[in-house]
N, C-alpha and C positions, 0 to 999 in steps of 0.2 A: 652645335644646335642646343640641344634641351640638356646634354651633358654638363656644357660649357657652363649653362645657367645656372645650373642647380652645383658647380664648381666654387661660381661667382657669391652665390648664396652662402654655402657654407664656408668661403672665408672671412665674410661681412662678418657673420655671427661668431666665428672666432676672434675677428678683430673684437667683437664691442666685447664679449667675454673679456679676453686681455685687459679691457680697461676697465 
């Protein structure tokens, strides 16, 4: 649920950091 989401969020913002 809202775990999963908020998972999905903070690897987005790691990917674009990395780049």
């Amino acid at each position: 649920g809202m775990a999963v989401r908020e998972s999905s969020l903070l690897v987005a913002s790691h990917m674009m950091r990395i780049r």
